[in-house]
Each structure stands twice: as structure tokens, then as C-alpha cells.
GUFIDO-967002 format. One line per 10 residues: number of its first residue (from 0); their letters; for each residue x, y, z of C-alpha. Coordinates in nm, 4 decimals, m for minus. Layout:
<rs>
NUM = A = X,Y,Z | ...
</rs>
This chain:
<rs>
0 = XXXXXXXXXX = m2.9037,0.5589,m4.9414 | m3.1196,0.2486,m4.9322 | m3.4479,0.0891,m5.0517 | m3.7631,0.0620,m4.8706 | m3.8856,m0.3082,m4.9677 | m4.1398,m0.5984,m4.8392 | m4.0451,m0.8715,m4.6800 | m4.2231,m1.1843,m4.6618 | m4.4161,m1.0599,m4.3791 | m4.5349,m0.7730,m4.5972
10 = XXXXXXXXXX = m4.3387,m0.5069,m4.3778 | m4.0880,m0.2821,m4.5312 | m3.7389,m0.3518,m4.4744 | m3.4613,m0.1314,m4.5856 | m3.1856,m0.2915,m4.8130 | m2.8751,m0.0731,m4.9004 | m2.7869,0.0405,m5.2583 | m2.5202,m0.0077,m5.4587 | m2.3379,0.2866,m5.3194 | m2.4040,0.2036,m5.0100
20 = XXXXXXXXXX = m2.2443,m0.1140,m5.0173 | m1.9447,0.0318,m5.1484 | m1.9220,0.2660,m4.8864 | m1.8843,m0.0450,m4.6557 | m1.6507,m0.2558,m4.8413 | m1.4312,0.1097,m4.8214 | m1.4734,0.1694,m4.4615 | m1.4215,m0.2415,m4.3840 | m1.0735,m0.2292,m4.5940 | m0.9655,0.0828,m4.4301
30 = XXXXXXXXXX = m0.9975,m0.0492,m4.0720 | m0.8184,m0.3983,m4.1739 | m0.5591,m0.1683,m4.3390 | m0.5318,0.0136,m3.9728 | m0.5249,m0.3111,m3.7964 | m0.2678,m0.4356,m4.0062 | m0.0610,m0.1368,m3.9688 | m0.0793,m0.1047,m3.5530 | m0.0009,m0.4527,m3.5307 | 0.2982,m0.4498,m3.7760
40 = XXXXXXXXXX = 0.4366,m0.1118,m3.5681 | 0.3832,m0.2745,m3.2184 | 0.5265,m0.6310,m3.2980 | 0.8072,m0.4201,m3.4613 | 0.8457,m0.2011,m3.1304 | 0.8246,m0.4894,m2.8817 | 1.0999,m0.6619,m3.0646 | 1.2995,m0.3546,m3.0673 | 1.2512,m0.3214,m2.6785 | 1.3118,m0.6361,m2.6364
50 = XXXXXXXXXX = 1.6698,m0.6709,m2.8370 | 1.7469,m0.3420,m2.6617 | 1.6765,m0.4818,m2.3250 | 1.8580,m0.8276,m2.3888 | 2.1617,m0.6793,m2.5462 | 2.2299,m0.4263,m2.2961 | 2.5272,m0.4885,m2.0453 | 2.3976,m0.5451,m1.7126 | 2.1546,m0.8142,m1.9030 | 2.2662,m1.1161,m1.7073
60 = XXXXXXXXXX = 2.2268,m0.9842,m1.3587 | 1.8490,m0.8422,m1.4384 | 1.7778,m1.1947,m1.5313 | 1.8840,m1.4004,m1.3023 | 1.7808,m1.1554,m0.9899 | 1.3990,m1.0709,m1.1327 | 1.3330,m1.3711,m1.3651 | 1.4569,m1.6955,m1.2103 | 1.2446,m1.9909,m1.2612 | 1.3033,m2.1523,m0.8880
70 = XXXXXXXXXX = 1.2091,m1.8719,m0.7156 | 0.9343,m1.8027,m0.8926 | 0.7869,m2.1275,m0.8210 | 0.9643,m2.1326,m0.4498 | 0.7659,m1.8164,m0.3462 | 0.4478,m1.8469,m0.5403 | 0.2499,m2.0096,m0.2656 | 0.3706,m1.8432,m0.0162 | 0.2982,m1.4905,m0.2273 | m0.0517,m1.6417,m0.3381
80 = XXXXXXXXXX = m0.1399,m1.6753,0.0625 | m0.0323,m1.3169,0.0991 | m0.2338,m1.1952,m0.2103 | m0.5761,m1.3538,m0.0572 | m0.5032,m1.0884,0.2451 | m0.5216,m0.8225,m0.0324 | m0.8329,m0.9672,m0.2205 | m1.0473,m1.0123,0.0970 | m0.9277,m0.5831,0.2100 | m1.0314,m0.5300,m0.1507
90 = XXXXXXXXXX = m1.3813,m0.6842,m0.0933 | m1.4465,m0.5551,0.2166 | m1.3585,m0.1925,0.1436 | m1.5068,m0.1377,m0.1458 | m1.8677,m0.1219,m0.0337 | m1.7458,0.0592,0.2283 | m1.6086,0.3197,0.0177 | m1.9107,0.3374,m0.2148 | m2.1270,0.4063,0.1044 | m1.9118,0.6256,0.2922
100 = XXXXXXXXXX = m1.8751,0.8321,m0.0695 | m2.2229,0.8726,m0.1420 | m2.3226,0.9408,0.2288 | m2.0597,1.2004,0.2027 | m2.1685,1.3768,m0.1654 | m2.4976,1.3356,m0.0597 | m2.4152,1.5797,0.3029 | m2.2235,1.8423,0.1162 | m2.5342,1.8651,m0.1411 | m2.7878,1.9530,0.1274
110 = XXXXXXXXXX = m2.9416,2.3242,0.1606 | m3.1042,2.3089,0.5175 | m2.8915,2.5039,0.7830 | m2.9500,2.2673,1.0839 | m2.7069,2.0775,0.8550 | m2.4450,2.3442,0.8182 | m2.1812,2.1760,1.0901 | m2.1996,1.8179,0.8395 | m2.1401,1.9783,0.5353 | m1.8140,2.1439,0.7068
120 = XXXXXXXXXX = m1.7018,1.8629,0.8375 | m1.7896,1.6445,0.5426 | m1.5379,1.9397,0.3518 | m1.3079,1.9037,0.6080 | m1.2881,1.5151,0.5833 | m1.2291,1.5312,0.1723 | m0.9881,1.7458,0.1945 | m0.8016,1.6261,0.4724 | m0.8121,1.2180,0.2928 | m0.7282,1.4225,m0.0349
130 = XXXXXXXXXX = m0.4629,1.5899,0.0642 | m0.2484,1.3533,0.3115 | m0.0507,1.0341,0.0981 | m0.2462,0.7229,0.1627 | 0.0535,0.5670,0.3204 | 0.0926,0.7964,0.6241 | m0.2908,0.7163,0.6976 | m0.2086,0.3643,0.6572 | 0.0760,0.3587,0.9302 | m0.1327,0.6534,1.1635
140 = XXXXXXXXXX = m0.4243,0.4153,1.1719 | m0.1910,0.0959,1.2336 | 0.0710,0.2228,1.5157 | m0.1193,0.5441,1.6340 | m0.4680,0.3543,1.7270 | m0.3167,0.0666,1.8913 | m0.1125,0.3252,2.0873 | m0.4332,0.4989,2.2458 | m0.5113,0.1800,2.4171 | m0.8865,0.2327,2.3780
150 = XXXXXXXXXX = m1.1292,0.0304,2.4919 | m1.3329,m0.2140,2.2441 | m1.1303,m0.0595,1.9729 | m0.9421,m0.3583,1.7629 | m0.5432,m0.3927,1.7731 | m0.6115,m0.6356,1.4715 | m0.3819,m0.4516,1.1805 | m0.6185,m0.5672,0.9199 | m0.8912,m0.4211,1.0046 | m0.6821,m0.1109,1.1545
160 = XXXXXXXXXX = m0.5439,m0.1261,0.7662 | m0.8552,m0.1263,0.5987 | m1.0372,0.1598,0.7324 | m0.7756,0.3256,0.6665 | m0.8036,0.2868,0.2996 | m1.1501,0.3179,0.3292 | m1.0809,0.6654,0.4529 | m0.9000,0.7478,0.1510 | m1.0748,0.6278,m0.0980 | m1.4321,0.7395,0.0622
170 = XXXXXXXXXX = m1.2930,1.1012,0.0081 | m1.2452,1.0287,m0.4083 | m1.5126,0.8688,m0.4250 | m1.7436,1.1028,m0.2474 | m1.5721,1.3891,m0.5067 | m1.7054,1.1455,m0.7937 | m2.0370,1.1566,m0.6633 | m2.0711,1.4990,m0.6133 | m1.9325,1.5532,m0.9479 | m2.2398,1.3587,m1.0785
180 = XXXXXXXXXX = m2.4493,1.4895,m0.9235 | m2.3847,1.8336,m0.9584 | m2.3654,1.7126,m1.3665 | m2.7132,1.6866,m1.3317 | m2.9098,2.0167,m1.5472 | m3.0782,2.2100,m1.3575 | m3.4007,2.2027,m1.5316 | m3.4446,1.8339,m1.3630 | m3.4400,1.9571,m1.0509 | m3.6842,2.2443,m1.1432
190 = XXXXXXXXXX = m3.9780,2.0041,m1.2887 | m3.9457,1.7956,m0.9473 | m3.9836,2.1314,m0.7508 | m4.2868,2.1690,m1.0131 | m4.3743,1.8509,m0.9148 | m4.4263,1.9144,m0.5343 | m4.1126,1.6952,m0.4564 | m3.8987,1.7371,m0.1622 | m3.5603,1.8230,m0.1638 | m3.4956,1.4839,m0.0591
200 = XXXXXXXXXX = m3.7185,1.3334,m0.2894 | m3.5713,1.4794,m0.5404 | m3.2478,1.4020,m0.4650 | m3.3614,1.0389,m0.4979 | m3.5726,0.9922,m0.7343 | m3.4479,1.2529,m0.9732 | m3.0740,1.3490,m0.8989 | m2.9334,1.0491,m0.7336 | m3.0608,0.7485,m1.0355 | m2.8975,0.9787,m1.2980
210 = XXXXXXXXXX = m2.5833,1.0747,m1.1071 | m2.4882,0.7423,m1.0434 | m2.5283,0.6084,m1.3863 | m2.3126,0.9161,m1.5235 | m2.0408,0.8250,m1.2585 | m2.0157,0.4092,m1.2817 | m1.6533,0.4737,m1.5423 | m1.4707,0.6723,m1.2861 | m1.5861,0.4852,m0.9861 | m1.4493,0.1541,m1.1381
220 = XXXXXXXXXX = m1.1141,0.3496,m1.1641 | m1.1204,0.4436,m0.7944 | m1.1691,0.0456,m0.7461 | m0.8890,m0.0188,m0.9284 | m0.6394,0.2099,m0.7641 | m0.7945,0.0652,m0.4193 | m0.7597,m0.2728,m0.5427 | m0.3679,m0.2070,m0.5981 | m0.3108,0.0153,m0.3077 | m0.4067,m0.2763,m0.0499
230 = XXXXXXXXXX = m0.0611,m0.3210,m0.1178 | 0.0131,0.0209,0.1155 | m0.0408,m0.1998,0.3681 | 0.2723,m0.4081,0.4185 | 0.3800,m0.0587,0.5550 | 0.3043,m0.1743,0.9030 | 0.4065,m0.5312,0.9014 | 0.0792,m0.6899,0.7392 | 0.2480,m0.9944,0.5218 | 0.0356,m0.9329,0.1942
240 = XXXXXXXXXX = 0.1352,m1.0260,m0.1240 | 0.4068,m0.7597,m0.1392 | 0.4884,m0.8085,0.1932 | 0.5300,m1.1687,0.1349 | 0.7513,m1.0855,m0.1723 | 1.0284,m0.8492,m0.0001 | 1.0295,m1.1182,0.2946 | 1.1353,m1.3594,0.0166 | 1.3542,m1.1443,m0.1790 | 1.5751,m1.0362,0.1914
250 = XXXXXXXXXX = 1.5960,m1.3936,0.2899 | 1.7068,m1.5080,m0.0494 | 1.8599,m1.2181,m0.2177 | 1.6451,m1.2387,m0.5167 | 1.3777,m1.0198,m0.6748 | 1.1766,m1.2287,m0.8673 | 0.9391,m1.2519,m0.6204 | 0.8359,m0.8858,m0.6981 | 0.7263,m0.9714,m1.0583 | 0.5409,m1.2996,m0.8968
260 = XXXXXXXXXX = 0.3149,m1.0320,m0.6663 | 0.2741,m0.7527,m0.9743 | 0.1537,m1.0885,m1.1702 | m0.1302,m1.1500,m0.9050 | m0.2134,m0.7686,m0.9015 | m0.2345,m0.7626,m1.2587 | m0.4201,m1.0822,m1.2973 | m0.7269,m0.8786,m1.0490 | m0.6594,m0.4934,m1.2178 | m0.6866,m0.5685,m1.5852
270 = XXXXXXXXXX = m1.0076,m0.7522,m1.6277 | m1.1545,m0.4349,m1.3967 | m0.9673,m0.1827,m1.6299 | m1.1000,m0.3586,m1.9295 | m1.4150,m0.3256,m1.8079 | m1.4083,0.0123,m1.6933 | m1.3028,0.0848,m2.0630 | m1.6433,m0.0923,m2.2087 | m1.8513,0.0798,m1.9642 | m1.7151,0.4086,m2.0960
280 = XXXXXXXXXX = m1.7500,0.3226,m2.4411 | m2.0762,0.1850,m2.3662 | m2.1985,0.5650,m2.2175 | m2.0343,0.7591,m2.5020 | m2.2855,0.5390,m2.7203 | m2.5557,0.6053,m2.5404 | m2.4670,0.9676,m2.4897 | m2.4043,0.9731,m2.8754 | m2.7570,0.8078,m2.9765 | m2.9326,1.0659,m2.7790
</rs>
């Protein structure tokens, strides 16, 4: 409990009690008393690991094949040229996917019947980019549409590469959507009706603002698995970061420049995880406060 007194303004101002304040000083010492124990247990763990790992037999060869100095910094250009490939897929086909995903949710959502033959084939499409490995859509787009010989239609693997991952990851992400939007209660969708909205009004004014909101955590994850799985495209001969790396590693019989690309993927994937993390922190508040 607290105390109701004036400040200097002459408003009230609430000041914690005695009890109160002991209640803090408790919960404060408890959570230094947690933080002290998790990072006693994982300093004591990693070391463990580590010892583990360095006494083992085949040490010596895991070193010098995956963690040699000179070919780290031999290949880390050349890797670092590769890894802009990846970046500028990543930038390109992630509005992409966020369009193709909500254009998609938004088809399978409609009621009219003149509509009926896009909402199959909007079903068809998610399940068909859910259901095949991103990998075999990656090499069907790369060899199989150059093989047509179509008119107008690029040979260039990039962009060959990126729609494909753009049809992969528009099928999750159109699931998301719909997921949000069907989270949506009822009831709002009942006072627009009351409201003389449209369906499609409704579905953006009312359902759409919401649904997206609810749906920003899981969306950043999709981004995140699309960042790393530009990588699916050294399949076909595109000399990306990993690409780069097992060029390196077959001409020089080393592996180190493996770790050197998982360092640039890492150095893109956990700023965006640890941000995913506070937006989903940041909606359980919200949710919580309600």
C-alpha cells in the first residue's frame, strides 16, 4: 500500500509505505540472486564445453581445418562480396513477400462467389509453397525457367533465385496473415456490419489494422528464416556468401571459410531475432495492461 500526498504543485502523488518498500528491496535481491546464479551456471557450462571440446582427440584437426587465422582473413573479402548478393535478395524479397502474403490472406478471406476460382487457387498456391522444400523451388525456378526459352522472361539466376524464395516465403507469410486475421473476435466485425460498412471496408478499416499489429512477432521470424535461406541459393551456381565459402574451402582444402559466412549471417539474424523478441515482449505488455 501507499500514501496519497501533495506535492508542491498541490496534486496528490502516491509515495509507498514502509511495507511497500520492503517488498521491493525483496523482489530487487531475489532477481540479483537469479542473475547471479544463471551467470555462475552458464560461465560454468561454457567452460565445461569448452575443456570437453579442446581435450577431445581429434582436437587438432578441428582446429586447424575450421579455425585457421590465414584463411580466415584470405577468404573474408572474397566471402564479404558474396554475402552483399545475399543482403540485396534479402531486401528485395522481403517486401515482396509481405505483399504477395497479405494479397494472398486477404483472397482466401473473401465471401463473394465471383471470387470462388482465387480463393482455390490462392489454397492451392499455400499449400503447394508449404509443402515442397524450398530448395527444389530454388533449382526448378533456376534450371527449369531458363530451359523454356521464353520470351522476355530473364535467364539472370538472381532474379530467377529470388522469386523463388519469394514464392516460399509468400505462402508462410500469407498463413500468418490469415492467422491474424481470423484472431480477430467476431463482435468487431459485427459493429462494422452495424455500422453500414462493406465487407471490404471492414476488412480495412476494422480487420486488417488489428491483424497486422497482432502478427508483426511472427512475421519478423519469417524474415529471419528468409534472411538465412538466401543461402539456398548457391544450389544453382549463384556465388553467395556460402557459395563463395565451399569455392574456398575445395580449392584450399580448408573449412574455415564456413564459420567466416555463418559469422556474416549471424552478424544480419541476431539483431532481427533480438528484436523480434522485444516486439513480443512488448505485445504481451500491452496484451497484459488491457
Amino acid at each position: 500500500m501507499g500514501l496519497d500526498k501533495l506535492d508542491h504543485r498541490g496534486q496528490r502523488k502516491w509515495v509507498p509505505s514502509e511495507r511497500e518498500l520492503e517488498r521491493q528491496a525483496v523482489r530487487r535481491r531475489l532477481k540479483l540472486q537469479q542473475i547471479v546464479i544463471a551467470t555462475v551456471v552458464t560461465v560454468v557450462v561454457t567452460v565445461g564445453v569448452g575443456l570437453l571440446v579442446v581435450s577431445s582427440p581429434g582436437w587438432d584437426r578441428v582446429r586447424d581445418y575450421f579455425l585457421s587465422w590465414s584463411h580466415a582473413r584470405d577468404s573474408f573479402a572474397a566471402i564479404a562480396e558474396g554475402f552483399w548478393i545475399n543482403i540485396r535478395i534479402f531486401l528485395i524479397a522481403e517486401p515482396c513477400v509481405l505483399i504477395l502474403g497479405a494479397l494472398v490472406a486477404i483472397t482466401r478471406q473473401t465471401t463473394s462467389p465471383w471470387l470462388a476460382p482465387l480463393r482455390f487457387l490462392a489454397t492451392g498456391y499455400t499449400d503447394l509453397f508449404r509443402g515442397v522444400p524450398s530448395i527444389l523451388v530454388v533449382v526448378i525456378c533456376g534450371i527449369g525457367i531458363p530451359a523454356l526459352g521464353l520470351a522476355g522472361v530473364t535467364n539472370s539466376l538472381f532474379w530467377l533465385t529470388t522469386f523463388a524464395l519469394v514464392l516460399c516465403y509468400g505462402a508462410y507469410v500469407a498463413e500468418v496473415f490469415r492467422a491474424g486475421i481470423l484472431s480477430i473476435h467476431p463482435t468487431q466485425v459485427a459493429s462494422a456490419e452495424a455500422l453500414a460498412l462493406t465487407h471490404t471496408q471492414t476488412m480495412r478499416f476494422v480487420v486488417l489494422p488489428q491483424a497486422v499489429r497482432r502478427v508483426v512477432p511472427p512475421l519478423m521470424n519469417d524474415l529471419v528464416s528468409l534472411q538465412k535461406d538466401t543461402a539456398l541459393i548457391s544450389a544453382v551456381g549463384v556465388f553467395e556468401a556460402l557459395r563463395t565459402a565451399q569455392d574456398y574451402q575445395g580449392y584450399n582444402f580448408n573449412g574455415t571459410p564456413l564459420l567466416v559466412a555463418a559469422a556474416y549471417f549471424l552478424i544480419v539474424a541476431v539483431p532481427l531475432t533480438r528484436l523480434t523478441d522485444w516486439l513480443m515482449r512488448r505485445q504481451i505488455e500491452k496484451e497484459q495492461g488491457r
